[in-house]
C-alpha positions in Angstrom: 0.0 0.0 0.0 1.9 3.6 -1.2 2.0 5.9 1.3 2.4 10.2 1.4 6.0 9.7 0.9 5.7 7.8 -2.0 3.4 10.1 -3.4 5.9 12.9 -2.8 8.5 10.9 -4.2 6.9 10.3 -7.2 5.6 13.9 -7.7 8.8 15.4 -7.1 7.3 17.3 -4.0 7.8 17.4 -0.5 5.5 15.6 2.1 4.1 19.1 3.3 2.8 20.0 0.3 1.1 16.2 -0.3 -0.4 17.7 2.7 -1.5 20.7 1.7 -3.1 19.3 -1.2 -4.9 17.1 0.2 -6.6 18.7 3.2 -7.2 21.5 0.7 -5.3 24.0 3.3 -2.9 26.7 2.3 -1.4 27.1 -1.7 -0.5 25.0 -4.1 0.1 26.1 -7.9 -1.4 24.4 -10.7 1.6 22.8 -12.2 2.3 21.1 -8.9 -1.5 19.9 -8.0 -1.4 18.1 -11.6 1.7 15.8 -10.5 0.4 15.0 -7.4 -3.2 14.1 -8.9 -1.3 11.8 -11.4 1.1 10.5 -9.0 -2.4 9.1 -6.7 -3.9 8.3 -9.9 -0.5 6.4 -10.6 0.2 4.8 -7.2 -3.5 4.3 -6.2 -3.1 6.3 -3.0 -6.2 6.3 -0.6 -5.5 8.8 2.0 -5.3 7.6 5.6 -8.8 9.2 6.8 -9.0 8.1 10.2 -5.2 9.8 10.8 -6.3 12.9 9.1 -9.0 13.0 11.7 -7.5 12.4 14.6 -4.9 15.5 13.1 -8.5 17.9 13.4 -9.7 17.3 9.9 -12.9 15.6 8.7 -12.8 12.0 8.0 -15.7 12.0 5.8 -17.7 9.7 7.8 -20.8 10.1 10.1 -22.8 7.3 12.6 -26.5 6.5 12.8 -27.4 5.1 16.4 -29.7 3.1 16.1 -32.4 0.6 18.9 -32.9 -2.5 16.7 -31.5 -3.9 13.8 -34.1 -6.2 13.4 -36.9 -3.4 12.8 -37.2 -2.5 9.5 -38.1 1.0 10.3 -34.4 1.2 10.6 -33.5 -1.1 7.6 -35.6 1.7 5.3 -34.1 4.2 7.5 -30.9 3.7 6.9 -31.1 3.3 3.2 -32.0 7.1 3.0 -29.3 8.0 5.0 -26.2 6.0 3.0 -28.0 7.3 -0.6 -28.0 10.9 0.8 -24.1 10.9 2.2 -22.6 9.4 -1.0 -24.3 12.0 -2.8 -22.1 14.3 -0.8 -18.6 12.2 -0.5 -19.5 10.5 3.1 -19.8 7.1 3.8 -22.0 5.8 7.4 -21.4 3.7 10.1 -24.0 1.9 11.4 -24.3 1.2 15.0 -27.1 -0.8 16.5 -27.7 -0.4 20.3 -30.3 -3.5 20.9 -32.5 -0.5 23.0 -29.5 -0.9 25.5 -28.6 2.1 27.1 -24.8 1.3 28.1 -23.8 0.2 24.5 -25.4 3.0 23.3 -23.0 4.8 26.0 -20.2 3.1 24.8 -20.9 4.1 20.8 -21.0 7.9 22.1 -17.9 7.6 23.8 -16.3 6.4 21.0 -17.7 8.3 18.6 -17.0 11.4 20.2 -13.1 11.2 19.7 -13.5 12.7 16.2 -13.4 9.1 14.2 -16.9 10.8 12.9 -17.6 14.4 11.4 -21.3 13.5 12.5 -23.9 11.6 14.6 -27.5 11.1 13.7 -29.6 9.5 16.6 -32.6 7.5 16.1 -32.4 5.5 19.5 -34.5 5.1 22.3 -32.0 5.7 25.2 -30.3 9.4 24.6 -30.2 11.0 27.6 -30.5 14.7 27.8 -27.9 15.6 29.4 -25.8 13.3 26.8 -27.3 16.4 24.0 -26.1 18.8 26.5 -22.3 17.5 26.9 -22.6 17.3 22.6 -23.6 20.5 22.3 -21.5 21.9 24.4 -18.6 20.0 23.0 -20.1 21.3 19.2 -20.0 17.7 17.6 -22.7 18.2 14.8 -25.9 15.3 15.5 -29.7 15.6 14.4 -32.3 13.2 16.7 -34.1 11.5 14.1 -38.1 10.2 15.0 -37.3 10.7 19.0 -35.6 13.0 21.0 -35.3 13.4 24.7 -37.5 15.7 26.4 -36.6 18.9 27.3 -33.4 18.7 25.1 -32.4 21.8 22.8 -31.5 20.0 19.3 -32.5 19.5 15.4 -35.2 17.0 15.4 -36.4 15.7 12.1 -39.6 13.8 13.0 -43.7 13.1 12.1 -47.1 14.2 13.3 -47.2 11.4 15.7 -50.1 12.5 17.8 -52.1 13.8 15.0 -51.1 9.8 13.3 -52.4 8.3 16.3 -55.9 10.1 16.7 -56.4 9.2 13.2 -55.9 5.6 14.0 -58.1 5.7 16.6 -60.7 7.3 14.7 -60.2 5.1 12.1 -61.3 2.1 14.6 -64.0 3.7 15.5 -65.6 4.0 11.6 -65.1 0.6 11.7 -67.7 0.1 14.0 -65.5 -0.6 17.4 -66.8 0.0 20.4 -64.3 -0.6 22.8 -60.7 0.1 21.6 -57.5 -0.9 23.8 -53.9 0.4 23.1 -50.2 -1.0 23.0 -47.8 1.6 23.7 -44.4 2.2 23.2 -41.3 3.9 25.6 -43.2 6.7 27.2 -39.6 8.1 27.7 -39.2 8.9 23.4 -41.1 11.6 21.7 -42.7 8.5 19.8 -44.0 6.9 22.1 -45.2 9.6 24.4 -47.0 11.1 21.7 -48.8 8.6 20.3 -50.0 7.2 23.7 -51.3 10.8 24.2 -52.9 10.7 20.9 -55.2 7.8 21.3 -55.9 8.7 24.9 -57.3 12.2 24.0 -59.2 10.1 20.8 -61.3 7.9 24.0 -60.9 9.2 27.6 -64.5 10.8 26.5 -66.4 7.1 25.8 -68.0 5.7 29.1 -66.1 2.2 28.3 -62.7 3.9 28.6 -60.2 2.5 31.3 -57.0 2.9 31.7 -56.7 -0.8 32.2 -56.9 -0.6 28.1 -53.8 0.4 27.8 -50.7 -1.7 27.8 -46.7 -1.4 27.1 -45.2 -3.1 24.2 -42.1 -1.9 23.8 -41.6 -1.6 20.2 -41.2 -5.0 19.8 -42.8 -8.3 18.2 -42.6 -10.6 21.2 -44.1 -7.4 23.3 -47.1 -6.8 21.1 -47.5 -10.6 21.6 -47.3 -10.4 25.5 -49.4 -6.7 26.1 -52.2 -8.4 23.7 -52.7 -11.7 25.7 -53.1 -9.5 28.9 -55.5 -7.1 27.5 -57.4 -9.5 26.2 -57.6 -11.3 29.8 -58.8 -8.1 31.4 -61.0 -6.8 28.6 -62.4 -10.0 26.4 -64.7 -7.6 25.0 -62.1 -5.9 23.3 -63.1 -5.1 19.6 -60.0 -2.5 18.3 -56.6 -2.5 18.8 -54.2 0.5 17.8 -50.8 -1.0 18.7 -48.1 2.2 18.6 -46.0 0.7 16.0 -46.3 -1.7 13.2 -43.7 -4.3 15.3 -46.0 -4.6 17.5 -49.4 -4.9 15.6 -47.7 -7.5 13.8 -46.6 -9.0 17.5 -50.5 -8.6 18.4 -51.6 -10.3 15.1 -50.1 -13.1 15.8 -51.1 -13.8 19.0 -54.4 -13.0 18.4 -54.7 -15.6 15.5 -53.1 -18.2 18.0 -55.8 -17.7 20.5 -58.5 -17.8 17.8 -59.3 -14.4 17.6 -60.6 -13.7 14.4 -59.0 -10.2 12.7 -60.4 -7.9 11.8 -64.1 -9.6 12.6 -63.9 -10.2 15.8 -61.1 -7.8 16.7 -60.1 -4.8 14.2 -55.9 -4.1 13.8 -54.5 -0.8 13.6 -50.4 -0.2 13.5 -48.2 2.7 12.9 -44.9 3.9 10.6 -46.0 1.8 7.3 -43.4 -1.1 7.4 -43.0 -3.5 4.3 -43.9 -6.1 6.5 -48.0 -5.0 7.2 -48.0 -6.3 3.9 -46.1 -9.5 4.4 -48.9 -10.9 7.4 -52.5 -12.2 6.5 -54.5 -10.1 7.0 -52.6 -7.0 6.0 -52.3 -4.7 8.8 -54.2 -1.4 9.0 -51.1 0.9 9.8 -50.1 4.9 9.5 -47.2 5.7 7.7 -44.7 7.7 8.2 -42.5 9.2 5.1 -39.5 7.2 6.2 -36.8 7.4 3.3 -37.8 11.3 3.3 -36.9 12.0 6.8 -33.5 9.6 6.5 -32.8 12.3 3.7 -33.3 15.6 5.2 -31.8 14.1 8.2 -28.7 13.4 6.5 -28.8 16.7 4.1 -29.1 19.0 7.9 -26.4 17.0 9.7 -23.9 17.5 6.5 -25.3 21.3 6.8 -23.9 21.3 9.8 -20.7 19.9 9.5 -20.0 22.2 6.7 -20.6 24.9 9.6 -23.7 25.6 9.1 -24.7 27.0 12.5 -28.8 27.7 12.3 -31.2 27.9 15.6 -31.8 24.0 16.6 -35.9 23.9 14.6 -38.4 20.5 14.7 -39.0 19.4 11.1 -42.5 17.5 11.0 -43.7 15.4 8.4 -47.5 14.3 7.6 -48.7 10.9 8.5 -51.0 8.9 6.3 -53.6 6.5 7.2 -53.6 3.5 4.8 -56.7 1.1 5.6 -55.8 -2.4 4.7 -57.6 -5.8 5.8 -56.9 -5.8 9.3 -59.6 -3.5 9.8 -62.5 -3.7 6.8 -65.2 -5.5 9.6 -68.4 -7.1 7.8 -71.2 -4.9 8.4 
């Protein structure tokens, strides 16, 4: 593998001005940059990024933090975010926390000794005073679909209360009359909000309880678990808005396994608009989010930022859309 003194050697030039040229910092004439160009042509020279950032320069790389590898949410996710940074010259590392908050300590500790220009977040377990020490220490990161609360960043993110009421009202078209709800982290943005959503959509209705409600975690195996206990406490159950589609796919299943008929007997109703709703018989009922266009912006605003771009920290929302699928079409 050629190294900067090869490259000097070959160009006739010192190892200072290999330098030069290639961090793009201080002069070099014309004549010179076209024998150095053809001497990395010649000797296939890739420069040693991780050195030149450790020296204080940009690497050309940026992380996405991310809960769960096996949601894909994320997969689609982080599709956007590699299409956008080639675009611009960057490549990504991925790093999946498996929703476990010391790992994803252990990633921001690491991260944070400049082997990255950037960090996008899209994890359940930030902490706010872990956007506090990244502000202060101005290492450029956008919180993508959850935030912490209380926490001064860029948030790129969707309508999630307004997604949830429309689930909920949704149900209720249908025909059901008593409508339970599996929630996610009430510590994320996501979570919270969508909780909040379908509470404000039934606390009205004389059948409400807050015994209809139920944590799921985001995952399959809890939609499974938070569906078999609601349906002990409430058998009369005829709705289900689970919080995302990991978990309506989790209560599907479970639901099927106990001989619960979907949607006659019990209608289905997810949220983010996941390939896999349409995977599962019935199709799942779900509200989707534009997920490859908030991976892009998210991407496009954190390479903003490393560029120096210092705007005001803003919340970028994007619209929800309902999309009625089998899980909820009830005979009538």
């Amino acid at each position: 593998m050629a190294t900067i003194r090869d490259v000097a050697k070959l160009a006739g030039v010192s190892v200072a001005t290999i330098s030069r040229y290639l961090n793009k910092n201080g002069y070099v004439n014309e004549e010179t940059k076209l024998r150095v160009e053809q001497a990395i042509k010649t000797l296939q020279y890739e420069p040693n990024a991780m050195a030149r950032g450790l020296a204080g320069r940009k690497t050309g790389t940026i992380a996405l933090i991310f809960p769960d590898i096996t949601n894909p949410f994320f997969a689609e996710l982080a599709r956007a975010v590699e299409d956008v940074a080639r675009m611009y010259g960057y490549t990504v590392i991925l790093c999946n926390s498996d929703n476990q908050a010391d790992k994803e300590q252990t990633y921001i500790r690491v991260l944070k000794q400049r082997y990255v220009d950037g960090i996008l977040f899209a994890s359940y377990s930030l902490r706010s005073d872990d956007v506090d020490a990244l502000n202060n220490e101005k290492i450029p990161f956008i919180m993508l679909d959850r935030a912490p609360r209380e926490t001064s960043c860029t948030v790129v993110s969707s309508k999630h209360l307004e997604g949830a009421q429309q689930a909920v009202q949704h149900l209720l078209d249908e025909g059901c009359t008593k409508i339970a709800h599996i929630y996610g982290p009430q510590d994320t943005v996501t979570g919270r909000e969508r909780f909040m959503g379908y509470e404000q959509s039934v606390k009205h209705f004389p059948w409400y309880s807050p015994s209809l409600v139920e944590p799921g975690y985001f995952r399959v195996d809890g939609g499974m678990e938070a569906v078999e206990n609601l349906m002990k406490r409430h058998p009369d159950i005829d709705g289900i808005f689970a919080g995302n589609d990991t978990m309506a796919v989790g209560a599907l299943k479970k639901l099927q396994r106990m001989g619960v008929r979907v949607p006659d007997q019990v209608a289905l109703c997810g949220f983010d608009g996941i390939d896999l709703t349409v995977i599962v018989e019935p199709e799942i009922t779900t509200v989707a989010q534009s997920i490859y266009d908030m991976g892009m912006l998210s991407t496009r605003l954190l390479i903003k930022k490393i560029e120096g771009d210092n705007s005001e920290h803003q919340t970028h929302l994007f619209d929800v859309k309902l999309i009625p699928r089998e899980s909820t079409r009830r005979k009538r």
